[in-house]
Every structure is written in structure tokens, then in C-alpha cells.
C-alpha positions, 0 to 999 in steps of 0.5 A, a space after each residue: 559444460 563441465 570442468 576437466 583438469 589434467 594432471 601428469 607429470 609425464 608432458 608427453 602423456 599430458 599433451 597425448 590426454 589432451 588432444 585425444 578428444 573433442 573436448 567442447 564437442 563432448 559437453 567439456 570444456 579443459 580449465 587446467 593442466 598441471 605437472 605435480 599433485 602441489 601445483 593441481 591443489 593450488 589451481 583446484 582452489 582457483 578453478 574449481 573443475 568439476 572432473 580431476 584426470 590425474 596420474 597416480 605416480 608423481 614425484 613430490 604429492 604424489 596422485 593418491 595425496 592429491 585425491 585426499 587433499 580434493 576430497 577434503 576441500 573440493 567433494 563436489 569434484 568427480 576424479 578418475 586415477 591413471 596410472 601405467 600400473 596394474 598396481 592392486 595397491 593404488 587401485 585399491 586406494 585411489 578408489 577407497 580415497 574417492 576416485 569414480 574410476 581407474 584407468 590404466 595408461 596402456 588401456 586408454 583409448 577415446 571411447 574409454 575415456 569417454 566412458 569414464 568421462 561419462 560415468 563421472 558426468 552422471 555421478 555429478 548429476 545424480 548428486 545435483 539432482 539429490 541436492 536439488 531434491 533435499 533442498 526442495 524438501 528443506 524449503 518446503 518443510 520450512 515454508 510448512 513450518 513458517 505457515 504454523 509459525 504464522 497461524 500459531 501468531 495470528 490466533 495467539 492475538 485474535 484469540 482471547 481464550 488461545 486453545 492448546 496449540 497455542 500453549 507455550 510448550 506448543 509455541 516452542 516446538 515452533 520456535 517461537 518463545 518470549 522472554 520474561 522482559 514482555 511481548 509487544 505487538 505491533 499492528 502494521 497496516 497498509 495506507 489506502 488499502 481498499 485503493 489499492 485492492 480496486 487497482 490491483 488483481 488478487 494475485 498482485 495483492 498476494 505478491 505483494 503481501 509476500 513481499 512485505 513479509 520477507 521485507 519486514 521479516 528480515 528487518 525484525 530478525 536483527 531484534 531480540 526475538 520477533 514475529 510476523 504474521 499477516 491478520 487479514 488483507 493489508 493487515 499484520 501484526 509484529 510481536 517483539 520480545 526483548 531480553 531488556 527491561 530497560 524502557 529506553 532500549 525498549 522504545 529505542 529498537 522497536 522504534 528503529 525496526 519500524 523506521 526501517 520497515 516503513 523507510 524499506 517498503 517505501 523504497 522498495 514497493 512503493 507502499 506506506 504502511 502506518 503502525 500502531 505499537 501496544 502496551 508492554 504485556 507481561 504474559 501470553 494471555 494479555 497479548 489479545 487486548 493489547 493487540 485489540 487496543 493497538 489496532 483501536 489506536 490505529 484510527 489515530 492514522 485518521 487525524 496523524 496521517 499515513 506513514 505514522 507511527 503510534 505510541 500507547 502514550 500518544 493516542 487521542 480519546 475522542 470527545 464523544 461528547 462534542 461530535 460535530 454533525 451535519 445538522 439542519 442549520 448546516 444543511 439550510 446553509 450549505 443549500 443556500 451556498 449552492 442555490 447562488 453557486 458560491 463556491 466559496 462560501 461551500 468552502 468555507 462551511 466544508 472547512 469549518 465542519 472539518 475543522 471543529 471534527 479535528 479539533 474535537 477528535 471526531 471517531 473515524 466513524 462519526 467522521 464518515 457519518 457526517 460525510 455521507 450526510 454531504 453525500 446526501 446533500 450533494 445527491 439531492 441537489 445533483 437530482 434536482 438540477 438534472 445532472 448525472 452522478 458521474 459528472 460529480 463523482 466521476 465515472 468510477 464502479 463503486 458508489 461515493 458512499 463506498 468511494 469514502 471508505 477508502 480514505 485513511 486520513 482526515 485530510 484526504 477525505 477532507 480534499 475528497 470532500 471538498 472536491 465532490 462540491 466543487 465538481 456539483 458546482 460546476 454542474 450546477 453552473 452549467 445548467 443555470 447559466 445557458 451556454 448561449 450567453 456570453 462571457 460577460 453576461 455568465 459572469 455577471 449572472 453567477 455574481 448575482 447568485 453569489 452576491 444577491 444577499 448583498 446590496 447590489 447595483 449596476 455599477 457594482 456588478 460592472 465594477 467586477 466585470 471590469 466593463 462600463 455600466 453602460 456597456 453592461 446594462 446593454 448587453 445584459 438586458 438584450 441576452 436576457 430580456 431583463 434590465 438589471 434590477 428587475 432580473 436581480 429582483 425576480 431572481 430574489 424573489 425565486 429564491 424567497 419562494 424556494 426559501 418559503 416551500 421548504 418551511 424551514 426559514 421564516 419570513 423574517 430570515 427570508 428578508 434577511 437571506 434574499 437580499 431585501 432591504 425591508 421587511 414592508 419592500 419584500 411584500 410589495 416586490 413578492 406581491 408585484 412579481 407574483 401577484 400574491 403576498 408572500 404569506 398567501 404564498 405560504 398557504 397554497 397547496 404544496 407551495 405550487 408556482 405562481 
């Protein structure tokens, strides 16, 4: 509803104007009456009506005073002059002061005022509506500026041969200048993007771009002079530049804009972004290597985790030289650790080729490399078990080799990593161990496949169950059909074969690796359970079962 303030010095006329109509019924509502052009000042400061209804002839500031004072500090409010004189004078003026209409005391009746009212309701809507329409165009002409702003930054970093759109001349037409301490860019890029991109729809991801940017745009507007622009998805780049050419200030604003972005978007979108600041450029034309470098710098988040902040100074070279792989010896180690289902043992040869990538600063690259090598690994052992990618590596749409991309940090593909093994483990366990034995016994037998490179025994094997070896040897050998020994035996003996058909190893090695307790007993018990020397074996056609 819209505003009405009475003013009348004459209480009579003032309560004849007030009752003469429905005020609410009519879309209007009365937030004042006043007795003196002074007095209807004050209470237009407090109650900001929309329409003044006053009379013209008042003792003190008199109706004309009072148009001139609204329309000073009040324009918005729409006022209609009363009098109870056909005064040319005070219709002239009252007019000429801003007054929509003129009604003379003795003429009024409801539907006049009604009609006044009416014609004062249409100016206040028409003035709305032209202040919608040049706001609307305002922000569209700066939304259209921002946009060139924004495609003059992007091509001004990714072009090493800017055209002339982005001359300097250009650029300040834009708005966009840099003084002559120098330009730092800054790349600013989500963590775990391509997590998020399979999680979220595009118009999310847009939102949540635009969010970031009115988020960090407004952070960096307290800086000397900055600007975003957004590189491609989940990327951006910051340009600072500063009057100063003071290091320390230099340092000190750029690193306290980037706390509070990090800290702001963190907070507010629930999103951590790491960034990686250049070099110090003195001209225009360096701003394309030294964006290029920063954004190099920004695998630095590998190994610094996300949430980072990486300064020219603290960037790592990595020793190319002394990349870490997954080579034959770690291959045949890594098997054997899964052919007994020793889970620690994976572990620990997962950890020591992650830790030697991090102490050699592996490149983010060779770093992924060796981890599809894994995947390979993982993948043949799965296959050659019978069990399902999906009861390794879940039941998710993209394949593990584009499930590791999307890691930024070496900690969580390390955690990944390990993970993956440890679900084919588990796999791995339940086909090997049937479900029909019983605890006991599932036990004991996954503790001979961790430990058949060891001496074992009977009494070991029970010591680690927590069970009598008499109890044990019983039990075992009713589920097994196999007493003790000669189920450790022939398991030795199929893992010698094994050993023996991928030609890797030689027999000597074999000994060593199945638990043999000589070179000489290895061929007697080979030859006793297969009926053939193990060199007889290593002969056959394929290396066939015997």
C-alpha cells in the first residue's frame, strides 16, 4: 500500500480529509497528520510517505515552503496542493515547486480525490518502473563490461603474443591498468575438482564459479588494484598490482588476500582452493610465462596438500633423475605379498614406493604412472582370481584409471592406493579360504599363506590361534582332509610352481621364497608330491599342472 500524509492547519478540514474515504479499501494506507508545514517536515524525515496531501496557506512554513523543502529531501514523494483559493498565484507555484495536482477546498469531493490520488499512484509507478528499466540497463552494461574485463585478463595470460584488444590503451578503456611496481598473477585452482564435477550438475558447477568470483572479487577489490578472470573449469587467475615496490608489502597484501579468500570460500561454499602466486613481472608482455610457471608451480599442491598456498621461492624441482617405478623386483614382491594374502607386507611395499616418490619429488605425472602400473597389477591378480572389478574398486562410472586423476595430493592417492589393495585382499581371501570352514581353520590357513616363507609348525600355528595343538591338528585335518605338515607342504610346493611358470626367479630364489629349509629337501618334497624334479618341471610344455 502507498503512503498518505495529511497536513492542514484547519482540524476540522484535516479530520473532514481523513475520514472522506476507505483509506486501505483504496490501496492506501495514512502514516501522518500534521498541523504546520514545520512539523510535516519532521515527520516526512520519519515516515517517508509516498503522497503529501497539504494545504497551501498555513501560518509559519507555509504549503509552498513545505513542496520546496520534500522536494529537496524527499523527490521520490508525490504531492498534491489544497487550498481554498483560486489563487493563479499559488497554483502556479505549487505546480512549478513539483506538485502533481491542484485541488481547491471547495471542489473536493471522494472521487476527486480519488482521482488525484490516482494520478499521483501512476506518476510513483511509472518513475518506479523507469528506475527498474535504468537499473536493469546499468547492470547489464556492467555485467557486459565485466565480461570483456574478464576476456581481456584470460587472453592477456594465456596469449603469449596478446593482439591489440589487449594493448594497454585497450585494457584502460576497460578499466583495467597496472602500475609501474609490477603485476603478479596468481592461479587459483579448486581442490578435487573432477570430484566435484562428477558429483554436481553443470548448472551447479556454473553457480558455484559465480559464487567464488563474486566471493574473491570483492576480497581483492580492498588491494591496490586486482583482477579475476576464470581459465577454464575450476581454474582462475588473480592479477595484482601494487603502487608499492616494497617486498614485504608486496608479500604481506598479497598473502593476506589469499588467507582471506581460502578462509571465505572455505566457510561459505564449503570449497578449498590452493594457489600458487608468480614471479613479480615488470611488463605486460611477461605475464604469460609467468602465469605459465605458476600454474607449473601448482603441482607443488601434489606433495604440499590442498588448501596451499605456493610462493616462487618454495617451489620443488623434482629429481627427474631418481623417479621411483613400479619395476620387475617390485612386481615379483608385490605378487608374492598377495599370493599369501599378507596384508602387511602389501603395505609396507605400497609405503616404501610412495615414500621414496616423495622423497624424490616425484613429478605429479610419473607419480600417476606408477600408480596405473598398480592398477595393472591389481587388475591381473583380480582376473586371475575370478573376482569382479567392482568388489575392488566399487561400483562406481568411471574406470580406476580415470578414478586416479582425480586425486590432487599424494596422500590421498597414497590412501586410495592402498585401499584398492586392501579391498583385493579381501577378495582374494574369499575365494581362497571356503566359507565352509570354520573360523579356526580360516584362520590358521591365511597364516600359512602369510607365513609359509617362514619355519612353521603345529604349535606355532596354534600358539597364533590361541587354541591346544591337539585341538587344532584335529579340527584342521577333519575340514581339510590334510594333516598339518602336509597341507604346509603341498601349499609350499604350489607356490614353488607358480614361482617356477612365471620364469622370473630361479631355483635357488624359489628355495628361499617357499620356505624350503634346503636346496637338496626342495627337490625330494617337489618330486614326492609332483612326481617330477622341479627342473623337469621347468621344461614342460607351458609349465602345465602335474
Amino acid at each position: 500500500m502507498l503512503r498518505v500524509m495529511l497536513v492542514d492547519d484547519d482540524l476540522p478540514m484535516l479530520n473532514h480529509l481523513k475520514n472522506m474515504l476507505e483509506w486501505e479499501k483504496h490501496g492506501f494506507v495514512l502514516c501522518g497528520e500534521a498541523t504546520g508545514g514545520k512539523a510535516a517536515g519532521r515527520m516526512a524525515d520519519e515516515r517517508k510517505p509516498d503522497i503529501v496531501i497539504t494545504d497551501m496557506s498555513m501560518p509559519g512554513m507555509d504549503g509552498l515552503e513545505l513542496i520546496e523543502y520534500l522536494q529537496k529531501f524527499h523527490p521520490r514523494t508525490k504531492i498534491v496542493a489544497v487550498s481554498g483559493y483560486s489563487d493563479v498565484h499559488y497554483i502556479r507555484n505549487s505546480m512549478r515547486s513539483g506538485a502533481v495536482d491542484y485541488i481547491l477546498k471547495h471542489e473536493l469531493s471522494s472521487e476527486l480525490l480519488l482521482d488525484v490520488l490516482g494520478k499521483a499512484s501512476d506518476k510513483l509507478a511509472e518513475e518506479r518502473r523507469a528506475t527498474e528499466k535504468s537499473m536493469q540497463m546499468q547492470l547489464q552494461l556492467e555485467r557486459s563490461r565485466s565480461l570483456l574485463r574478464e576476456d581481456a585478463i584470460r587472453r592477456l595470460v594465456q596469449e603469449d603474443q596478446p593482439d591489440e584488444s589487449v594493448s594497454t590503451d585497450a585494457l584502460k578503456e576497460l578499466g583495467i591498468e597496472f602500475f609501474s611496481g609490477g603485476v603478479t598473477a596468481v592461479v587459483v585452482s579448486w581442490d578435487g575438482y573432477l570430484q566435484l564435477k562428477e558429483r554436481l550438475e553443470r548448472k551447479d558447477l556454473d553457480n558455484l564459479a559465480q559464487s567464488f568470483k563474486d566471493i574473491a572479487g570483492n576480497i581483492v577489490a580492498d588491494a591496490d588494484k586486482a583482477y579475476l578472470a576464470q581459465t577454464e573449469e575450476g581454474k582462475f587467475v588473480l592479477l595484482f598490482t601494487l603502487k608499492t615496490s616494497s617486498r614485504l608489502i608486496w608479500h604481506t597484501t598479497i598473502h593476506e588476500a589469499l588467507r582471506r579468500i581460502r578462509a571465505s570460500v572455505k566457510r561459505q561454499l564449503n570449497l578449498s582452493v590452493s594457489c600458487s602466486v608468480s614471479v613479480l613481472c615488470g611488463a605486460i608482455a611477461d605475464i604469460p610465462n609467468a602465469c605459465a610457471e605458476a600454474e607449473r608451480a601448482l603441482e607443488e599442491r601434489f606433495y604440499a596438500g590442498t588448501d596451499a598456498v605456493i610462493w616462487p621461492e618454495s617451489a620443488r624441482k623434482p629429481k627427474e633423475a631418481e623417479v621411483p617405478t613400479v619395476d620387475v623386483r617390485l612386481e615379483r614382491e608385490l605378487a608374492l605379498r598377495l599370493s599369501r594374502l599378507d596384508e602387511e607386507g602389501v603395505g609396507e611395499v605400497l609405503n616404501d614406493l610412495f615414500d621414496r616418490m616423495i622423497e624424490a619429488h616425484t613429478a605429479y605425472k610419473s607419480v600417476q604412472m606408477a600408480c596405473v602400473e598398480l592398477i595393472h597389477l591389481a587388475n591381473r591378480s583380480l582376473k586371475e582370481a575370478g573376482v569382479s572389478e567392482q568388489e575392488v574398486f566399487g561400483d562406481v562410472a568411471s574406470t580406476p584409471y580415470e578414478t586416479l586423476l582425480q586425486f590432487d595430493t599424494v596422500r590421498a592417492l597414497r590412501d586410495w592406493m592402498t585401499n584398492v589393495y586392501r579391498e583385493l585382499l579381501r577378495a582374494l581371501r574369499s575365494r581362497q579360504t571356503p566359507s565352509t570352514h570354520s573360523d579356526l581353520v580360516r584362520r590358521t590357513l591365511e597364516w600359512i599363506r602369510r607365513r609359509h616363507a617362514e619355519p612353521i609348525t603345529l604349535q606355532l600355528a596354534a600358539d597364533e590361534a590361541g587354541v591346544n595343538s591337539s585341538y587344532l591338528s584335529r579340527v584342521f585335518k577333519e575340514e581339510t582332509k590334510l594333516g598339518f605338515a602336509d597341507y604346509v607342504t603341498r601349499f609350499r610346493v604350489d607356490q614353488a610352481k607358480r614361482l617356477i611358470r612365471e620364469g622370473e626367479t630361479d631355483l635357488k630364489e624359489i628355495v628361499r621364497r617357499t620356505g624350503f629349509s634346503s636346496y637338496n629337501y626342495f627337490f625330494t618334497v617337489f618330486k614326492k608330491v609332483t612326481g617330477i624334479t622341479p627342473l623337469e618341471y621347468e621344461k614342460l610344455p607351458d609349465q602345465a599342472e602335474t
